[in-house]
N, C-alpha and C positions, 0 to 999 in steps of 0.2 A: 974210719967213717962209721957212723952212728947210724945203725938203720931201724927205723918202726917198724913195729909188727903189724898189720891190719887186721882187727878178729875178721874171721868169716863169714861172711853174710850182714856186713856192714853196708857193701856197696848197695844193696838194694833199697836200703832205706831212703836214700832220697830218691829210688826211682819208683818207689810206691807213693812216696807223698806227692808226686809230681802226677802220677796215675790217678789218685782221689781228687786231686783240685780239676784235673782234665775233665774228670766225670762230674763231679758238681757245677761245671761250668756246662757241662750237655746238658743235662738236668735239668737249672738251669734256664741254660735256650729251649730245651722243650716244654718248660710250665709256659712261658713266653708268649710260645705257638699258638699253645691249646687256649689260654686266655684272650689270644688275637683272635682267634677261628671263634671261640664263644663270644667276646664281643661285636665281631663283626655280624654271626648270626642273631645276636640280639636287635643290633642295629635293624638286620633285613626284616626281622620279625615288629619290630615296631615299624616299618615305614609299609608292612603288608595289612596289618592293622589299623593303619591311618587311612591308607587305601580301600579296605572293604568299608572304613565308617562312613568318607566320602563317598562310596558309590551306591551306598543303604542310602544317606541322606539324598544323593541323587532320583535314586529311585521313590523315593517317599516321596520327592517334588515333585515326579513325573506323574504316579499315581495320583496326590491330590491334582495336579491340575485336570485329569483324566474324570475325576469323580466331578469336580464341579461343573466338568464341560456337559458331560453327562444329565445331571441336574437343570444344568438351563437346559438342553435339548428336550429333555422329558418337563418342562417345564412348560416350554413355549408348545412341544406337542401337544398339551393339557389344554392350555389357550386356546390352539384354534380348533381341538375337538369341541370344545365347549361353545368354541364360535360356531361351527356347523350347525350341532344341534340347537343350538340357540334359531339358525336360521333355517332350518328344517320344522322349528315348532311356529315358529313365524310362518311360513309359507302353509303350513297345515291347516293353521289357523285362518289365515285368509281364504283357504279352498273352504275349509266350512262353511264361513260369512258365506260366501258366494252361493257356496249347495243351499243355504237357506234362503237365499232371496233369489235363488232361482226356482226354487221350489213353491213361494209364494204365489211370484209371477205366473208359474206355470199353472196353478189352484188357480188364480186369476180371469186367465185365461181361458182355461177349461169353464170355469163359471158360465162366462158372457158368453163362450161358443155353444153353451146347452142349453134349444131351445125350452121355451116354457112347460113344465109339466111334464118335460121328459123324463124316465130313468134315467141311472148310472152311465155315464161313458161305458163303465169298463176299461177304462185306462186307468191302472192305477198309478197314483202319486207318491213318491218316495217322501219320506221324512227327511229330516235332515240326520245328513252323516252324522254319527258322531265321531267327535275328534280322538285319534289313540293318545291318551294318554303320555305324556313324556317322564312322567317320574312319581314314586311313589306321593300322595298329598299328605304333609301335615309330617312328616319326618323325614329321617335321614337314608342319604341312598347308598344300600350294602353292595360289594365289588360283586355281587353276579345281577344286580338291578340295571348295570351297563349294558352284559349283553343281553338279558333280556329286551330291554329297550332299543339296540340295536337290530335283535330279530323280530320283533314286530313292527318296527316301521320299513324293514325290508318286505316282509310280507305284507304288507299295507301297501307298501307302494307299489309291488305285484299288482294288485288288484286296481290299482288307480290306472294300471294299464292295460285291462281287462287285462292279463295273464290270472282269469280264473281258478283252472284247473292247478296251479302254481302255487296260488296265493291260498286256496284250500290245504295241500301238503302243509307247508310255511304254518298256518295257524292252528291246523292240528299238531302238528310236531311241538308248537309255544305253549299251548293248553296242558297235550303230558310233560313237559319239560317243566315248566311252569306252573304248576296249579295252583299258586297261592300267589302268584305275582299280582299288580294290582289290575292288569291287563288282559287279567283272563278270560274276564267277563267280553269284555272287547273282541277280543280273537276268537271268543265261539262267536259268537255277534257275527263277527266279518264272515265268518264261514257259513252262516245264512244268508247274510246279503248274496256269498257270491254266488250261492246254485239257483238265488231268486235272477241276478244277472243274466245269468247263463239260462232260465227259465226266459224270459223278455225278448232274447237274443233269438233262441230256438223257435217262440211265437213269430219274431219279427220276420225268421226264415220261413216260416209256414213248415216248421217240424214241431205238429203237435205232439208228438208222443215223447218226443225227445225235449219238448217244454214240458208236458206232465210229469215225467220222472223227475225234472230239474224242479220244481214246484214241491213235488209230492216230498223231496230231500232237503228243500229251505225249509217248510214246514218241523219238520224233524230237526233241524239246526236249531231253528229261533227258540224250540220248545226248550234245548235244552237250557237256553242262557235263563228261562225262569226257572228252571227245575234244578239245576246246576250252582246257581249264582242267585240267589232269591233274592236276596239286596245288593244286587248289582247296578250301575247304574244305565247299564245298557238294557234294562228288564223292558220298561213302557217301549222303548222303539222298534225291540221286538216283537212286544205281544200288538204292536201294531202291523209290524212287518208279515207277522205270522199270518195277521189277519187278511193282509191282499193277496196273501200264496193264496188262501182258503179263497178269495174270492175269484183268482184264475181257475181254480180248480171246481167252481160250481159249488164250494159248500156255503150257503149264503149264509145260513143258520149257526155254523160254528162259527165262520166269522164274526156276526152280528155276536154271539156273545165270546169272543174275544177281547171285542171294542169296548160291550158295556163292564167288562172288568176292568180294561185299561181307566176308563172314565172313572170309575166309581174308586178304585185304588189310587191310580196317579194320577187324580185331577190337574195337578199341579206343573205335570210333564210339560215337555217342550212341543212332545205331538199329541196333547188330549184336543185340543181343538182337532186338529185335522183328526182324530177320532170321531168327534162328533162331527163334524160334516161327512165324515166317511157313511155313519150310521144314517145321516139325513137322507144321503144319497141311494142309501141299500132300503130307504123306504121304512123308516123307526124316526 
């Protein structure tokens, strides 16, 4: 019998080569893995970033629908502030009309009820109101021109309810807040009218001294809208105004030439007539 010899360490050889293919085979199955696990998380990351574009483009729709709703709401608020005051300058207007032909009437009146060759009543006759102002004339209206004009027709309409005392705060507080608005002249104005008010009120209660004070303090008001405001246009109805405090107060003589400056300066005024009657009456 014929026997082969096997060298030594033969047999391992094909149990290593069977070891290397095993392992190249794990290998492998694990580049496999890792390329399934990276693909699949590329997947999630592209369907996470499809999802944030959509929910951006969502939010962009929501936002502008929000902005435009916006817009008309401040739109339409615009509208009917504008309508208010539109009808706030309307009704102002109409109360004027009225204060002057109720003022005529009342001159009128006074005429025919004094008999011949008499003096002065002594009642005096108011001019006519004049109207506040709604907005700067002859230009454009700057964002603090709104609430200016808000707070003087507030204080204005104080005073149209005799809240005197009220409507004085109100227009001094517009003067220093204000003092280049076009209103200013106004608002000192108003604030003689009302202590002249509150002077007429205090007569009509038989509190002379509490009319005198009120008297002696319109005088001091009206003076300032000429000394203040010199070409304001609230000047002439002042220094007429001024001129019936003076004539409550017994200075016949300051009044009378109060009048003949109003006359001889604003001929043209709304109250030089009732100045010169005033003068007719005080006996010039």
């Amino acid at each position: 019998m014929i026997q082969f010899a096997v060298p030594k360490g033969s047999l391992w050889l094909p149990l290593g080569f069977f070891a290397a293919l095993a392992a190249a085979g794990c290998a492998t199955g694990a580049d496999e893995a890792v390329q399934q696990d990276l693909a699949d998380t590329r997947k999630d990351l592209d369907g996470l970033n499809l999802a944030v574009h959509r929910s951006r483009g969502e939010t962009e729709t929501v936002l502008s629908q929000l902005e435009r709703r916006t817009r008309e709401q401040l739109g339409e608020s615009t509208r009917q502030l504008s309508a208010m005051n539109a009808r706030i300058d309307g009704l102002m207007a109409e109360m004027n009309r009225l204060s002057v032909r109720l003022d005529e009437l009342d001159q009128r009146l006074e005429d025919q009820n004094r008999p011949q060759g008499a003096g002065p009543s002594g009642r005096p006759t108011p001019p006519p109101s004049p109207l506040p102002a709604s907005s700067p004339s002859g230009g454009a209206r700057s964002p603090g021109d709104a609430t200016a004009e808000q707070s003087y027709k507030a204080a204005y309409l104080d005073f149209t309810k005799g809240n005197y005392t009220l409507a004085i705060g109100e227009f001094r507080e517009f003067v220093w807040r204000y003092p280049d608005a076009t209103q200013a002249d106004g608002a000192q104005y108003w604030i003689g009218e009302s202590y002249f008010s509150m002077g007429r009120a205090a007569a009509s209660a038989g509190q002379p001294e509490k009319a005198r004070r009120a008297f002696e303090q319109s005088v001091q008001e009206f003076r300032k809208v000429f000394v203040n405001y010199p070409h304001g246009r609230q000047v002439p109805t002042a220094l007429y105004k001024e001129a019936l405090a003076l004539v409550e107060l017994k200075q016949v003589k300051v009044a009378q030439a109060r009048l003949r400056y109003l006359v001889d300066n604003f001929p043209q005024s709304e109250v030089a007539p009732l100045a010169r009657e005033r003068l007719k009456n005080l006996g010039e």
